[in-house]
C-alpha positions in Angstrom: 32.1 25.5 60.5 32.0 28.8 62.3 33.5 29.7 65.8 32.1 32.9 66.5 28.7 32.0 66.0 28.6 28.9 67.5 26.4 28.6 70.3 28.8 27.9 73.2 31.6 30.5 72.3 30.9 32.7 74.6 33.7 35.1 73.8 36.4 32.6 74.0 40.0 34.4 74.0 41.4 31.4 71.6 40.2 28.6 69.6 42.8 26.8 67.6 42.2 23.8 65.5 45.4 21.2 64.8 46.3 18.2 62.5 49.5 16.8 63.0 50.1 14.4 59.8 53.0 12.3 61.2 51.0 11.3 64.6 48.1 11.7 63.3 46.5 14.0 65.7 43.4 16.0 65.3 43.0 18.4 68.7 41.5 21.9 69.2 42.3 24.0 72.1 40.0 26.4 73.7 41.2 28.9 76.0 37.8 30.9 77.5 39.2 33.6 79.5 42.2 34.4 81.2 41.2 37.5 83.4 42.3 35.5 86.5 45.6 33.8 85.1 46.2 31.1 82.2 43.5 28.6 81.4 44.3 25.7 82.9 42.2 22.5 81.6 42.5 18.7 81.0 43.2 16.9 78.0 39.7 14.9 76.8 40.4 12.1 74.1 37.1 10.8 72.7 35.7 9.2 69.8 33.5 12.2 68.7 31.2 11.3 66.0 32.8 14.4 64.0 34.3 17.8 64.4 30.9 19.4 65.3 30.9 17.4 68.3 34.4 17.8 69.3 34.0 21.4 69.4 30.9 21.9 70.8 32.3 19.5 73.6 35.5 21.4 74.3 33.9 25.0 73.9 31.7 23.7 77.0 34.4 22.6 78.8 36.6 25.3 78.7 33.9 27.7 79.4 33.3 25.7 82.2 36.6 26.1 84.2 36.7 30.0 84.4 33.3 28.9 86.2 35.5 26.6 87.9 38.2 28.5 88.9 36.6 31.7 89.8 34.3 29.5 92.4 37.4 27.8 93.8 39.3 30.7 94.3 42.2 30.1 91.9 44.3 32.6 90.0 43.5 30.9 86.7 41.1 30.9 84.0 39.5 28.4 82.1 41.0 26.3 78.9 40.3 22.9 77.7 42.0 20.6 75.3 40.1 17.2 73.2 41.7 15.0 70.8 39.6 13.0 68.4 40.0 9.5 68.6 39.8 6.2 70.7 42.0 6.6 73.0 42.0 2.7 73.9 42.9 2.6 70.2 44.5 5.3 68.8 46.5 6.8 71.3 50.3 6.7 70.7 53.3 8.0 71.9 54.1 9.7 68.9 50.5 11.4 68.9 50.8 12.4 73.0 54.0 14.2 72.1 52.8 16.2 69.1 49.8 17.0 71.5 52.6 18.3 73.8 54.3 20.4 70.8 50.1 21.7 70.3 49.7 23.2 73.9 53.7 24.6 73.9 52.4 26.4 70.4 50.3 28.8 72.9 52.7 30.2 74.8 51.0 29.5 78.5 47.9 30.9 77.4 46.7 27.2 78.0 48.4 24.7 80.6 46.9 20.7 80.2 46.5 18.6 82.6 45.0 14.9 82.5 41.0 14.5 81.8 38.9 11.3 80.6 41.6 9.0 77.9 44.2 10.6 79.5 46.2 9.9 82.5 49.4 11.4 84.1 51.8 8.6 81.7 50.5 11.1 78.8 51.2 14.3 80.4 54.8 13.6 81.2 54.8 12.7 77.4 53.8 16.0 76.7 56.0 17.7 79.2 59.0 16.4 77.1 57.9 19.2 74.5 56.5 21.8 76.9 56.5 23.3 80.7 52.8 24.2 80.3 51.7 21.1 82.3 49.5 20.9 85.2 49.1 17.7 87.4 52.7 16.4 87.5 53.7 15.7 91.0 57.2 17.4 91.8 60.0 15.2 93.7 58.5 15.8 97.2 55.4 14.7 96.1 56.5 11.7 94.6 58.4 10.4 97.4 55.4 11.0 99.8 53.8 8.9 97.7 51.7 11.1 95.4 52.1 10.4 91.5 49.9 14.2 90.3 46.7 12.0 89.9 44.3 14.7 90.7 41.2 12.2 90.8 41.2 11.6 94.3 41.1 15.1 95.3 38.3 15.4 92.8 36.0 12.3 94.4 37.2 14.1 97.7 35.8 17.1 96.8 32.5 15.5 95.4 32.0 13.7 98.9 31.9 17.1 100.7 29.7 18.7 98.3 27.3 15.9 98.5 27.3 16.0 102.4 26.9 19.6 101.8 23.7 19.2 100.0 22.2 16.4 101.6 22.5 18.7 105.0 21.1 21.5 103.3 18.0 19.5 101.5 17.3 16.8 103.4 18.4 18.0 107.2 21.3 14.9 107.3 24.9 15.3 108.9 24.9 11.4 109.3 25.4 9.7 105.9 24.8 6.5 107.0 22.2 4.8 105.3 21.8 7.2 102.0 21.3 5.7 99.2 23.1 7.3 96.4 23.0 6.1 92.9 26.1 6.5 90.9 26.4 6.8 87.1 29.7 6.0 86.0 32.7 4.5 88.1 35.7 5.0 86.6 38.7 7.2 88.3 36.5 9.7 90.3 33.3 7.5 90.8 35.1 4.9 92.2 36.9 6.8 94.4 33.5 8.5 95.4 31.9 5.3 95.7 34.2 4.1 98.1 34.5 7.5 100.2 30.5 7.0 100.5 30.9 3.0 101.4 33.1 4.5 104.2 30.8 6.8 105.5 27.9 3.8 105.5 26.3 5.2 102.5 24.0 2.3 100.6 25.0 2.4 96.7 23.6 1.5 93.5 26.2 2.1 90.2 26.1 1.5 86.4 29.2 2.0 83.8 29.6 1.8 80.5 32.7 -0.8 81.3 31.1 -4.0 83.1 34.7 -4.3 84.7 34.4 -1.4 86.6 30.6 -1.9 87.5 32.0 -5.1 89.4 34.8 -4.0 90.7 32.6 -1.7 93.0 29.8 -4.5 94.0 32.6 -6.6 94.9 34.7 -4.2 97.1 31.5 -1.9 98.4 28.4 -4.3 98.4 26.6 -1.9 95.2 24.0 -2.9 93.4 24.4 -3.1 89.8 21.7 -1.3 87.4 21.4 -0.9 84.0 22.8 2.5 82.0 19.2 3.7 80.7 17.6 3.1 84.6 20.4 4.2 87.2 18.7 8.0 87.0 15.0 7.0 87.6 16.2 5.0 90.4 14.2 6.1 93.8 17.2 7.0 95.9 18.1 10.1 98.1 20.7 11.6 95.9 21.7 11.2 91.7 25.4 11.4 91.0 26.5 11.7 87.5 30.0 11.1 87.4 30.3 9.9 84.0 29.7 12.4 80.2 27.8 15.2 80.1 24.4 16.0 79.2 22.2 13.9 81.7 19.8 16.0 82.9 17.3 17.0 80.3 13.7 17.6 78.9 13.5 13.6 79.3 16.1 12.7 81.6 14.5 15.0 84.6 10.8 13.9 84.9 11.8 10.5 85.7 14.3 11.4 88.6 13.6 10.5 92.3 16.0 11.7 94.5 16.0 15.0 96.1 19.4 15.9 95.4 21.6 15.7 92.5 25.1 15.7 93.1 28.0 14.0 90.7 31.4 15.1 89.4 30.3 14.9 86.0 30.7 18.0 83.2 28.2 20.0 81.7 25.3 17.9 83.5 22.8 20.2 82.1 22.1 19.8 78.5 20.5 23.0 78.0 20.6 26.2 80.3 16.7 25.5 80.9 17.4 22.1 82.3 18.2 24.1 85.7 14.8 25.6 85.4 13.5 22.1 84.8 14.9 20.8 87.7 13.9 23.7 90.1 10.4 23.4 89.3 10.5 19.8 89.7 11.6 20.4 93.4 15.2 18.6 92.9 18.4 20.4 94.5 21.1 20.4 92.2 24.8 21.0 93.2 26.3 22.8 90.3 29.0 20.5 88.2 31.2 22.8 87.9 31.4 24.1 91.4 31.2 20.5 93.2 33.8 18.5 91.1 36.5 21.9 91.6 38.9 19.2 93.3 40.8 18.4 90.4 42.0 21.9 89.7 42.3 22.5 93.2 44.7 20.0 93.5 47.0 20.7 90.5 47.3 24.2 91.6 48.8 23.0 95.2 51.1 21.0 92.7 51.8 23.6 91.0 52.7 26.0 94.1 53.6 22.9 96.3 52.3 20.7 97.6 51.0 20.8 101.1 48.2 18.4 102.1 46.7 20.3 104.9 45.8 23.5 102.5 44.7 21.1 99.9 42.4 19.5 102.4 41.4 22.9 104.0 40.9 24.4 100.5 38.9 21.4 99.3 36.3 21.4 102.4 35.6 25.0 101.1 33.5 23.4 98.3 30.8 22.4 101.2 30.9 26.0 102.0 30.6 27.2 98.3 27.6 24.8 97.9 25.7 26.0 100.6 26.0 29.6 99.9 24.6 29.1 96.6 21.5 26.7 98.2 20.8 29.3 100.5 20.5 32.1 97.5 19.1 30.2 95.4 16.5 29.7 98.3 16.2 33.2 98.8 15.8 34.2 95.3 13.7 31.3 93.9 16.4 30.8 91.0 18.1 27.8 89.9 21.1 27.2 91.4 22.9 27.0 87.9 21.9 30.9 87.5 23.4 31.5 91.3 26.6 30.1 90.6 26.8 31.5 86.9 26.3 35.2 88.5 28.5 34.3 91.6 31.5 33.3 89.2 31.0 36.1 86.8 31.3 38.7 89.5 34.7 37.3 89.9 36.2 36.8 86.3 34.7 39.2 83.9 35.2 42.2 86.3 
């Protein structure tokens, strides 16, 4: 299998591959750039159907949050971490720790943090082994209450980017009444589902774990739809806030709503899906710039926490958004493009 030629490496710093026999952990780090500080990045854990797919998956990521970063203003750069395995299955103390003994292998060129199979029990694991952590609420913190969870600042963050879009596309500041469909709602989408129950938003929502589906037609009146039919739906705005991937040559023809909005990675499958969706008339709020919350939040954790700059630096997303609508608008390019150029002003310069 080859790195350099790989078509997401994108002149990643570090890719490092690691078995741990005793634990049995197979993990590969990927550390993109670090022009603006260390690459900071969550911990995936994820059945990949081989090593192919694991790497393609992390390369993506990782790439992704220097986007991230640079967007959100942080003095970091983008890394990523994935572990191959189920984590309702496989995951074991034992195989956290040696994960934590992986990342302190680095040096700080890559600090984890939590991401989907992994939560902020597993970090602490791995903070036993290493400092290089991200997400771990200090003593303050804890007391007020806060446990380093960055999800909520993450559905947070998705909320004002979708009011930020649905302004800019459809002329609303009242959210009452939209009808947003929601694919996946797990940590973040439940979180966003509820912050757009509040506002009076009307939901629809699928999930992969029928537990979680009814968890959010019980507490927010949603409307349950099947996996394969939540992106057709005929709503005002599309959230993906589950895998990656979503919008595609197939995927894209068949969506409704106007806007596209979701806390999801890597929504685009290829770079020409954000051509796709341009000509198609759809306004898409870039993954990467919209679902910044996360990091956004373990950098205050990192600095200390305040919640008033958190909150201030989060409702800069909005502002973020809307820049790149209104150049994109201008320049009749997809947004994708916009925020690609935007970000690499700030890191590769």
């Amino acid at each position: 299998m080859s790195v350099f030629s790989h078509s997401e490496f994108d002149g990643h710093e570090r890719v490092v591959f690691h078995h741990d026999a005793a634990s049995g952990l197979r993990a590969i780090i990927a550390v993109h750039s670090t022009r603006l500080g260390c690459g900071l990045g969550g911990c995936r854990m994820f059945p990949y159907a081989g090593d192919a797919e694991a790497l393609t998956d992390v390369l993506r990521l990782s790439r992704g949050m220097s986007y991230k970063a640079a967007l959100a203003g942080l003095p970091q750069g983008g890394g990523k971490s994935v572990i191959l395995g189920d984590p309702r299955r496989d995951k074991t103390p034992a195989l956290i720790r040696a994960m934590g003994r992986f990342v302190d292998s680095l040096g700080g060129a890559y600090v984890v943090a939590e991401d989907s199979g992994t939560g902020v029990a597993d970090i602490r694991l791995m903070a036993e082994h290493t400092r290089h952590v991200g997400g771990l609420a200090d003593a303050a913190s804890i007391a007020a209450g806060r446990t380093g969870d960055p999800s909520p600042s993450t559905a947070l963050g998705t909320f004002i980017g979708i009011a930020a879009a649905v302004r800019f596309a459809l002329g609303r500041r009242d959210l009452r009444g939209l009808r947003v469909a929601i694919q996946g709602v797990g940590n973040v989408g439940y979180r966003l589902a509820r912050h757009l129950h509040e506002a009076g938003a009307q939901l629809w929502v699928t999930d992969l774990h029928a537990p979680s589906v009814a968890r959010a037609v019980s507490e927010f009146g949603a409307t349950a739809v099947a996996m394969d039919a939540i992106h057709a739906l005929e709503v005002d705005v599309f959230a993906p806030c589950a895998l990656g991937a979503v919008l595609n040559a197939q995927s894209i023809p068949q969506i409704r709503a106007p806007v596209i909005a979701g806390a999801a990675n890597n929504q685009l499958a290829t770079p020409a899906d954000g051509q796709r969706l341009l000509d198609h008339g759809l306004l898409y709020a870039p993954d990467y710039v919209i679902n910044a919350g996360g990091i956004i939040d373990i950098h205050h954790e990192r600095i200390g926490y305040d919640a008033s700059a958190v909150e201030a630096h989060l409702a800069r997303i909005g502002d973020t958004l809307t820049a790149i609508f209104e150049r994109a608008r201008t320049e009749r390019q997809p947004t994708g493009v916009i925020a690609d150029a935007m970000a690499e002003a700030i890191f590769r310069t």
